[in-house]
N, C-alpha and C positions, 0 to 999 in steps of 0.2 A: 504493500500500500504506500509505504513514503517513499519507495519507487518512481513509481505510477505520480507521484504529487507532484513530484520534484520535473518529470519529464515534463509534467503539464505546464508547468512554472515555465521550463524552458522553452516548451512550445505557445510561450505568449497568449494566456490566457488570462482572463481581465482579475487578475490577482491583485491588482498595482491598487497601493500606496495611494487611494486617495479618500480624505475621512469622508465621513458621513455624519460627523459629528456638528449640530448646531449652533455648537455652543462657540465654533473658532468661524475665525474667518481668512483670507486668503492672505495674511499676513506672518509674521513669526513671532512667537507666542514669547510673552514678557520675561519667561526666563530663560530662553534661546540668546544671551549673551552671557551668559554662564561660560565660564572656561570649561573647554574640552575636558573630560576627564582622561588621567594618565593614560598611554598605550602600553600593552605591553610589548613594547619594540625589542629590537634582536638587541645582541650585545654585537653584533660584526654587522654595523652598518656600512663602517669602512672599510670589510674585508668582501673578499669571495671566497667560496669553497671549491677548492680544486684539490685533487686527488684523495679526497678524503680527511681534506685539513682547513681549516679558517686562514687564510691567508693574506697579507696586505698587502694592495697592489705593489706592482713595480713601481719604482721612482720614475720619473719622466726626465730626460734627461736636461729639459731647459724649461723649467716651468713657464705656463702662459701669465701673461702678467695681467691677469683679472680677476675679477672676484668669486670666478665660481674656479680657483685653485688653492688648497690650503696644503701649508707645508708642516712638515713634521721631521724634527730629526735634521735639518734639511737638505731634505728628501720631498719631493714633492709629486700628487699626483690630483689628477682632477675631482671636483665632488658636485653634487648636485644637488636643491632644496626639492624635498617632497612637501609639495602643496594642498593641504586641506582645503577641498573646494569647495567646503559649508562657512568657511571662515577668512580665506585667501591666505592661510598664515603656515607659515612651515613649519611641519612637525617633526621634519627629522631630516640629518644629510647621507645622504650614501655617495662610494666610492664610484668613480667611472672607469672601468675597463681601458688601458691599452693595448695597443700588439703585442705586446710581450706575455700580458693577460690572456689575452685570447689562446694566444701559442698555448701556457704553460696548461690552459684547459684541454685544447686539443691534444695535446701531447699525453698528459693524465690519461682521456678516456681513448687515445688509442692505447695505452701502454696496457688499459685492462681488458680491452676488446677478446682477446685471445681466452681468458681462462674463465670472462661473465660468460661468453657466447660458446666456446667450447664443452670447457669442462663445469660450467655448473648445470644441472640438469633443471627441467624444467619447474618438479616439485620444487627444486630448491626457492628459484628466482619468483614461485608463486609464494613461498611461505615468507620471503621476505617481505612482497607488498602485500601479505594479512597484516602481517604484522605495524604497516605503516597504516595500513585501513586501519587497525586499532587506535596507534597514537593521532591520527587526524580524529577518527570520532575522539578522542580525551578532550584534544586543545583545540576542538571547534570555538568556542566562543575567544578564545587568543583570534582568531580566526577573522571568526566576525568585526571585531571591533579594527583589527588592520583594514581591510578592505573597506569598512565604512570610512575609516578614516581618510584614505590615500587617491578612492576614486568618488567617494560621495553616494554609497548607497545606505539610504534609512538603515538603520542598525539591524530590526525586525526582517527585514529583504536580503539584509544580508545574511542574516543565521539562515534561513528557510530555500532564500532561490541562490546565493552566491556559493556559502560555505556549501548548503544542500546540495550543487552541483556536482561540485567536486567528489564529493562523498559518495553519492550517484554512478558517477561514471568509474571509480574505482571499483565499486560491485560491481558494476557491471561488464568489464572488464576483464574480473577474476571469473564468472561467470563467462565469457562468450570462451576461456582459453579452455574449457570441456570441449569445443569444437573446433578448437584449431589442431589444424596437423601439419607439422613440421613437414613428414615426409606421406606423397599418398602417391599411390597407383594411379600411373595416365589413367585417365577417363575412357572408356571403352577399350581397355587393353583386357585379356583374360591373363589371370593370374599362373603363372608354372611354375614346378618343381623348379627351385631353385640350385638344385642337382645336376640340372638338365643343361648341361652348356650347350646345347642346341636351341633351347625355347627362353634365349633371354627376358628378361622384363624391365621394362620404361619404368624409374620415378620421377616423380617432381620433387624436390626439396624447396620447400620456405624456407631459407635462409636470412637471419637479422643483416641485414643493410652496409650495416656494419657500424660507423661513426658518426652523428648525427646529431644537430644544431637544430635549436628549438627556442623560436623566438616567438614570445605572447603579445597580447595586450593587453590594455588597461582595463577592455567595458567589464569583460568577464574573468578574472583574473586565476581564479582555482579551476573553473571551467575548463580553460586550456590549457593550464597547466599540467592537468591531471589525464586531459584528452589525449595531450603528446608524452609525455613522460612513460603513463602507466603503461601505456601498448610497447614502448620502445626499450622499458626495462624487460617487460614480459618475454618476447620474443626473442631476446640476448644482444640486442644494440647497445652501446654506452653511449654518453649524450651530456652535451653541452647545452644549458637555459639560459636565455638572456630574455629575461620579462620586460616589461613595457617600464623605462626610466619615469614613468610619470607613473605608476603604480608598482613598483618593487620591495617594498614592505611584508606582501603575503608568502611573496617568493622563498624572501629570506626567511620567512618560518615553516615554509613549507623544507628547504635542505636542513633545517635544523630537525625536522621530521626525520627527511631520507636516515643522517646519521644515528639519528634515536633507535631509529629501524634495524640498525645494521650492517648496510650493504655495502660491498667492499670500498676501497679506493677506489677513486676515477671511476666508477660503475655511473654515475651521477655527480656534475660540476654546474657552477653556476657562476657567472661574469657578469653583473651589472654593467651597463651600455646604453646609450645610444644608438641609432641604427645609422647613421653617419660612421660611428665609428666602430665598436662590437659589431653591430650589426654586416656592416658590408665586411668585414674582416673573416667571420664566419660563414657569410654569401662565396665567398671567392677565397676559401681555405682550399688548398689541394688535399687537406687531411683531413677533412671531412666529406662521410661519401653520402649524405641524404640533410638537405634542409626542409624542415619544416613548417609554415610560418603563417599566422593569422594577423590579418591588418589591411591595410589599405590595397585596393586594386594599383593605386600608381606604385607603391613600396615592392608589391609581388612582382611586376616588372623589373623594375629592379634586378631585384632577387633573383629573378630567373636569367635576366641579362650575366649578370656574376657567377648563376652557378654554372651556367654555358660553358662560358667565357675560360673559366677557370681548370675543373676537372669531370664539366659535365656530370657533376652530381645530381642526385635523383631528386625532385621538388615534390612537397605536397602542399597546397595554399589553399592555404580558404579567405578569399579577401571581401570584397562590397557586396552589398545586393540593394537591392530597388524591390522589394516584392507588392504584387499587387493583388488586391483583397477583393473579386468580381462578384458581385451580387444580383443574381437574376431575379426576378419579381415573380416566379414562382414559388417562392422562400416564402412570400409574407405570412403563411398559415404558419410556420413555422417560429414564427415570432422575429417579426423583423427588427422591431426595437432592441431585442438583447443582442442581433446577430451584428447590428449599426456599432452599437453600446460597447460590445467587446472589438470590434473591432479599431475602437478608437482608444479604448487602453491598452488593448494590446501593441500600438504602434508608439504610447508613450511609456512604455515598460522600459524600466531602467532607465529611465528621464528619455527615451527615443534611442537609446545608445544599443542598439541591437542589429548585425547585419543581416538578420532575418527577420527585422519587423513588418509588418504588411504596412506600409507609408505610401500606398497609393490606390484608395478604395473608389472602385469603379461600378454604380451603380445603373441596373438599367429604368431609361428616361423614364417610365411613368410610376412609378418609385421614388424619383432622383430629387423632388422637394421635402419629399416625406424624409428622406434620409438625412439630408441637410439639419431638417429640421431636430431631428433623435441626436443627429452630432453637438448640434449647438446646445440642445437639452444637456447634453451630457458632460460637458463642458462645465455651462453655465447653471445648472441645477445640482450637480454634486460640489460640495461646499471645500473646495483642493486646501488641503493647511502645507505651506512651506516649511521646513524646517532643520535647521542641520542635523547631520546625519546621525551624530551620535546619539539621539534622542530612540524611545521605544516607541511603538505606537504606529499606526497607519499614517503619510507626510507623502509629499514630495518634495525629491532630494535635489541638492542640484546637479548641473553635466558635470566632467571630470577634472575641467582647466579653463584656464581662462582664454586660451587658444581654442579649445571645444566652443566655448560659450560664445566668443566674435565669429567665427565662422559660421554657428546657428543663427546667430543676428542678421550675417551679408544675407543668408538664404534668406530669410525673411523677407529685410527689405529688397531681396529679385522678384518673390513673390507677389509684393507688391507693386514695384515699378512695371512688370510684365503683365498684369491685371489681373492678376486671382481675383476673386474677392474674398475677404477675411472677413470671416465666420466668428472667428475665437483666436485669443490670444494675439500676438502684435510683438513691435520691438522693446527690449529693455527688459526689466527685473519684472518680477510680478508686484500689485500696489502692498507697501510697507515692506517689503524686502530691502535694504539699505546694503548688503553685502553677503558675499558668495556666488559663486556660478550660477545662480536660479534664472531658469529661462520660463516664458509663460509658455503653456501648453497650447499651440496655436493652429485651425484649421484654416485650410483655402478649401476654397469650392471655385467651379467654372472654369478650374484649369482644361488647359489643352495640354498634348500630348507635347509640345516643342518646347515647351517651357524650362524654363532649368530647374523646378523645382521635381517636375515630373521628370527628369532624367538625369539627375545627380544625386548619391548618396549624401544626405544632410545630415546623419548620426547625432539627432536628435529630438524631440519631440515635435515635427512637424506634417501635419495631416493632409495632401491633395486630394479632393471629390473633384470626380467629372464624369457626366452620363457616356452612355453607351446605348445605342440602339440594338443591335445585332450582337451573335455569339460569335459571328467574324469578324466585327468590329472591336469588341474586348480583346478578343484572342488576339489582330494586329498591335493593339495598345499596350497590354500585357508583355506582350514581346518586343517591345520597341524601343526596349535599354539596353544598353551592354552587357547589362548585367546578367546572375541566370541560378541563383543560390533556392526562395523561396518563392512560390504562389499558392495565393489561397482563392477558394469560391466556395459560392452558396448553390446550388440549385438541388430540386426535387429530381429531375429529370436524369433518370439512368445512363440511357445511350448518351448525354451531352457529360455525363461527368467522364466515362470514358473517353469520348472525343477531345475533351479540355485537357485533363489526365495525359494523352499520348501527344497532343500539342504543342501544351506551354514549352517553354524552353526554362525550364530548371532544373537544377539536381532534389529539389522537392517539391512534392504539392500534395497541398490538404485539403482534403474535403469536409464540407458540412461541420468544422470546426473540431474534427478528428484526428489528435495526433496522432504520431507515427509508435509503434510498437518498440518496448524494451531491448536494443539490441540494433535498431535500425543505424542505419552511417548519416552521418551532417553533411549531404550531396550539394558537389557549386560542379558547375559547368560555364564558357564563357568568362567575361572578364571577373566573375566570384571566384574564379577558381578551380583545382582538380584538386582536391583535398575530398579522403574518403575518412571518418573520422569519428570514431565510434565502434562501438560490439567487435564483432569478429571483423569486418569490413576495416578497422581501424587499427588491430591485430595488423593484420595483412600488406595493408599501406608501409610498414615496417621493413616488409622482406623483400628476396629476389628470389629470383625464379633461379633452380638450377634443375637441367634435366639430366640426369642419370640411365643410361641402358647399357644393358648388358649384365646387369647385377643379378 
């Protein structure tokens, strides 16, 4: 059952953080200037863990002469503030990765490649991540309050959908590895005496990948963490992390996990970074043979440029999506108001900060005031309390940065210079908010398909309505971003769900508000990405193929 809870959570179901309480109003509540309460922060802010040790970066050999450089000893290396986006105020400094960083990581997890991947067997490598499934459930709420703090999710959203993630996909995880097989029989080969040096026999082996560089983000922080890590320890890869520098806090508690756990040296490192500099340094390592990387559609470019470029390493990415939310007007028996209603908190779930939020609900024309009208109800009739993260309670949180938060401002105002017309929400803080990232939850209606809001990822709370006559004309609309991660729709109608179903151009699509099953993979195709990521399907994305006959 908190399975099933947690998936639903992920699959953007109108769970979201907005009170219903009469008694606030869209302000922040008189004791929301209360100083944060302590975190419990790492002790090696300004270390990394490589080979199985806390370690302080390498000196730089000519310090930058600015202020994001402190010196020590001197000895000097770069550092960076992590900014609490309920408050603007830094909570803490961590260390920056250089080349010499990166090196001594990759160097660690190849020097253990040979005896994780070899000689431990597979019981072994699964009873070491029970064992981290155990100390993650201990120090969940350690957990919670880093991620609230670092990317700005409600404290409550973060034990339940953030931490809950995580925790989630390590079950399930150790679950799909009952059905993974390292080595199996071609498919349609008949089995022979292997005595018989006449009737050889074809295998396949799944082979771990080998060395492998795993770079997160900010929105979801344990979510991916846990999506690339657990499959790449499972299967016998070692692996370098470089989490999102504007949320690295959970990271570092999560390798203080790994070592609690056990696992050898180098089996699991971690390099705080930038993706200027960690980051491409890993992109374009010859000693790493597989990147794995969630973030921006222009960054996966990148990436895939460098891992070319470099040794042709193996990419899985899962970057942008645009998904679009199609409601046909034979739904309405079905309750059109809830189906409107969830879909417009499912697109501000995580303050909008989701690359599979449905951000563009396409409704058909004799429906298309009536829906308007449910959006704006839902908006302006649920009574939204702002509030910083660290508080308990149902709130909305703010975006992640205050580069998050101007960026959702331009879209805004394109939104409006291009002629939406605003429904809900607008430019600026919401009223009485004086400080923090808080964006107002805002719909456009009457968009067209050309517009920039309708075909660029805005990674945050921002709603496009526009009719649709035809199931050929949603369908053209639907598919007319670059994108190709998530699509949702409403209809009664069987044959159109299949027809839609084999259509759209995504790696997902949901019907009638039904998620995907325990085990299913997070599918992008297009500029979202080829990342397969999740159950056994995420298992897999780990390995190579090697064919064996004759044996």
């Amino acid at each position: 059952m908190r399975a099933r809870l947690l998936l639903l959570l992920l699959c953007f179901l109108p769970s979201l953080i907005a009170s219903r309480d009469d008694s606030h109003d869209s302000s922040s509540d008189s004791d929301d200037d209360e100083a944060c309460p302590s975190l419990p922060l790492s002790d090696h802010l300004l270390e990394f863990y490589i080979g199985g040790k806390w370690v302080a970066p390498t000196p730089l050999t000519a310090a930058a002469d600015d202020e994001t450089t402190t010196t020590t000893n001197s000895s000097s290396f770069q550092t960076m503030n992590v900014i609490n986006p309920s408050t603007e105020e830094s909570i803490a400094t961590i260390a920056l990765g250089s080349l010499a960083d990166t090196n001594a990581a990759v160097q660690a997890a190849r020097d253990a490649l040979s005896t994780w991947s070899q000689q431990t067997s597979i019981p072994e490598r699964i009873a070491l991540v029970e064992q981290l499934l155990h100390i993650y459930d201990q120090r969940q709420e350690e957990m919670a309050q880093l991620i609230s703090a670092e990317m700005g999710a409600p404290l409550d959203f973060a034990r339940e959908a953030q931490v809950g993630s995580g925790l989630y996909h390590i079950e399930q995880f150790l679950q799909a590895m009952e059905y993974f097989e390292p080595e199996k029989l071609l498919p349609g080969v008949i089995m022979h005496d292997n005595d018989n040096e006449n009737n050889p026999t074809t295998l396949i082996f799944q082979e771990p990948v080998g060395v492998v560089a795993l770079i997160t983000p900010w929105n979801w922080p344990m979510n991916q963490v846990t999506l690339k890590v657990i499959p790449a320890l499972l299967v016998g890869c070692t692996c370098i992390l470089k989490p999102s520098e504007v949320a690295p806090l959970s990271s570092l508690l999560f390798a203080e996990m790994i070592h609690q756990a056990g696992f050898p040296p180098g089996v699991f490192n971690l390099v705080n970074g930038d993706g200027v500099g960690v980051g491409t340094q890993l992109s374009s390592h010859m000693h790493v043979d597989m990147i794995s990387f969630t973030g921006s559609t222009r960054a996966g470019k990148l990436i895939s440029q460098a891992a070319a470029l470099s040794n042709l390493k193996k990419t899985s990415l899962e970057l942008g999506g645009k998904g679009a939310n199609i409601i046909f007007a034979d739904i309405v028996d079905d309750g059109l108001q809830d189906i409107v209603k969830a879909g417009v908190w499912s697109c501000f779930d995580n303050s909008g900060q989701s690359c599979n939020a449905p951000t563009r609900m396409l409704v058909e024309r004799s429906i298309y005031d009536t829906a308007i009208q449910i959006a704006n109800d839902t908006i302006h009739g649920d009574d939204i309390v702002f509030r910083p993260a660290h508080h308990e309670g149902d709130f909305y949180g703010p975006v992640s940065s205050r580069v998050q938060y101007e960026r959702v401002q331009r879209y805004i105002q394109l939104g409006m210079d291009e002629g939406a017309t605003l429904v809900a929400g607008g430019l600026g803080r919401p009223d009485g908010v004086t400080r923090g990232y808080f964006v107002r939850p805002t719909i456009f209606a009457d968009v067209t398909p050309d517009m920039t809001i309708m075909q660029e990822e805005i990674f945050g709370p921002v709603l496009s309505i526009m009719p649709f006559d035809t199931e050929e004309e949603a369908l053209e609309i639907a598919n007319g971003t670059p994108y190709g991660l998530s699509n949702y729709f409403y209809t009664r109608d069987k044959s159109r769900r299949r027809r839609l179903a084999k259509s759209l151009k995504s790696g997902m699509v949901e019907i009638n508000g039904i998620g995907a099953d325990e085990g299913a993979p997070f599918a992008a195709v297009r500029a979202s990405g080829n990342g397969r990521e999740g159950g056994l399907y995420g298992l897999e994305d780990f390995c190579v193929i090697k064919v064996v006959s004759g044996m």
